[in-house]
N, C-alpha and C positions, 0 to 999 in steps of 0.2 A: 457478476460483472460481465456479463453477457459472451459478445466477441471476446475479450481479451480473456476470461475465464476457459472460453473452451479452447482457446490456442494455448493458455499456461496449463490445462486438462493433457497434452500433449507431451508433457515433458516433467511434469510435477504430478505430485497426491496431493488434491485441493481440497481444503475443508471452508466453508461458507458458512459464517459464524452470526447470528441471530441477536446481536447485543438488547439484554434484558431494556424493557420501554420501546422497544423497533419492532420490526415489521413484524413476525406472528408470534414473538416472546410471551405475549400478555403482559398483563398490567399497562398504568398511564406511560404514554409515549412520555418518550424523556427522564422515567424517573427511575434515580439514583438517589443513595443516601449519601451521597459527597463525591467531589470533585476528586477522577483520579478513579474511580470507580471501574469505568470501564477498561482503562488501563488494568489494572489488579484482576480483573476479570481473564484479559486477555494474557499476562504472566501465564494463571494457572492451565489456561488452555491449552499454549504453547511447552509448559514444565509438561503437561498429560502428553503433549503429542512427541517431544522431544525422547522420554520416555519407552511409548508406543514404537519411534521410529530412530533410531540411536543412529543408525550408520546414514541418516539421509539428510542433506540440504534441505535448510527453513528460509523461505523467502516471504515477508509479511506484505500481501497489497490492502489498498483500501480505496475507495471512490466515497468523494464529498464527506460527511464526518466520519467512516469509517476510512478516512485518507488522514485524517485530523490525529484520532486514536491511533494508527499505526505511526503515524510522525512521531505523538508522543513517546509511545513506546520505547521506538526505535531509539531515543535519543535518549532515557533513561536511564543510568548506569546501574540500578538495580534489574534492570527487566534480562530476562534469558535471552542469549547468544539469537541472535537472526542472522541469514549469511547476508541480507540485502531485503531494503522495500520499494519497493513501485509505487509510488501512492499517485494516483489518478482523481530505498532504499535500502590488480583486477580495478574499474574504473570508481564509479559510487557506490558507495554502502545503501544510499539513500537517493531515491529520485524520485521528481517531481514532476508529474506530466499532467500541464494544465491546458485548455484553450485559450485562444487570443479573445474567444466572445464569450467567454465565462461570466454567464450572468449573475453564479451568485459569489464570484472572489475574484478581486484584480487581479491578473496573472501578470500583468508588468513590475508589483510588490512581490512578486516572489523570490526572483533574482536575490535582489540585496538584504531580504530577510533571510532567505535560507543562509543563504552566506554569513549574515552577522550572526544566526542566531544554530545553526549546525553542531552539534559536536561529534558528530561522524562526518566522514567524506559527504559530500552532499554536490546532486549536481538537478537543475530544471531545465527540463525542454517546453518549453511554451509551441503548441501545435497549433497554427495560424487559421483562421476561419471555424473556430471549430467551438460549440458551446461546452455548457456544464454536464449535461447528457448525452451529447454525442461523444465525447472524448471516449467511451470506454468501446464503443463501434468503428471509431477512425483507424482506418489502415495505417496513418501512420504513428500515430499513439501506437499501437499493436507492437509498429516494426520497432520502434524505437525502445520500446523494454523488450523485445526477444533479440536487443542488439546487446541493451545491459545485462536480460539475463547470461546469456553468452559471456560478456566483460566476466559475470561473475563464474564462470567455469563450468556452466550447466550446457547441453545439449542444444545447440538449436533447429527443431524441428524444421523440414520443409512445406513451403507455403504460407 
């Protein structure tokens, strides 16, 4: 996630996760043997790293469908404990940082979806001028989850 990866590099242990059919996993883009898949995937990574890392805060982000897959997640009441994700989820469990010129998702539907359809605290900041690609380079996209990460008790780095 570019910008926003190397300022959460500042204050977290980040793992950047290659979802099987995406970017250099191999095999056909997209494929999965059923729906929920990637979620399941992402349990066991999370049970491996929780594990791994026992005394440390888990905050799960994701940009465009891995923002999709982390929402899932997060909202699933079998998936393992997250303290909070950013998807590009003390205040929200769950947050949603989208553009106003987001070409490929209305960001004005986001509001009253999250809202209806949440079942953790959930909160969107829609960041005005800003597309589907740039959201994860915009300063204020940045400031606005190292305001949440903060809400959730973690350090905020200066800068």
């Amino acid at each position: 996630m570019r910008t926003m990866g190397r300022w959460l590099l500042r204050i977290v242990i980040a793992y950047a996760l290659d979802l099987r059919g995406r970017g250099e996993s191999g095999g056909r883009s997209g494929d999965v043997d059923h729906i929920g898949q990637y979620e399941e995937d992402l349990t066991d990574v999370v049970a491996a790293l929780r594990s791994a890392h026992p005394d440390r805060g888990f905050v799960l982000s994701g940009h465009s469908m891995g923002g999709g897959i982390a929402q899932r997640f997060a909202q699933a009441s079998d998936s393992p404990a997250v303290d909070g994700s950013p998807v590009m989820g003390q205040g929200a469990n769950f947050l949603v940082v989208i553009g106003s010129e987001d070409e490929a998702f209305n960001a004005e539907a986001y509001p009253p979806i999250v809202a209806s359809h949440a079942t953790v605290p959930a909160a969107v900041e829609v960041v005005e001028g800003v597309n589907h690609n740039a959201i994860i380079h915009d300063h204020d996209a940045v400031q606005r989850v190292a305001e949440w990460i903060a809400e959730l008790g973690y350090a905020r780095p200066e800068g």
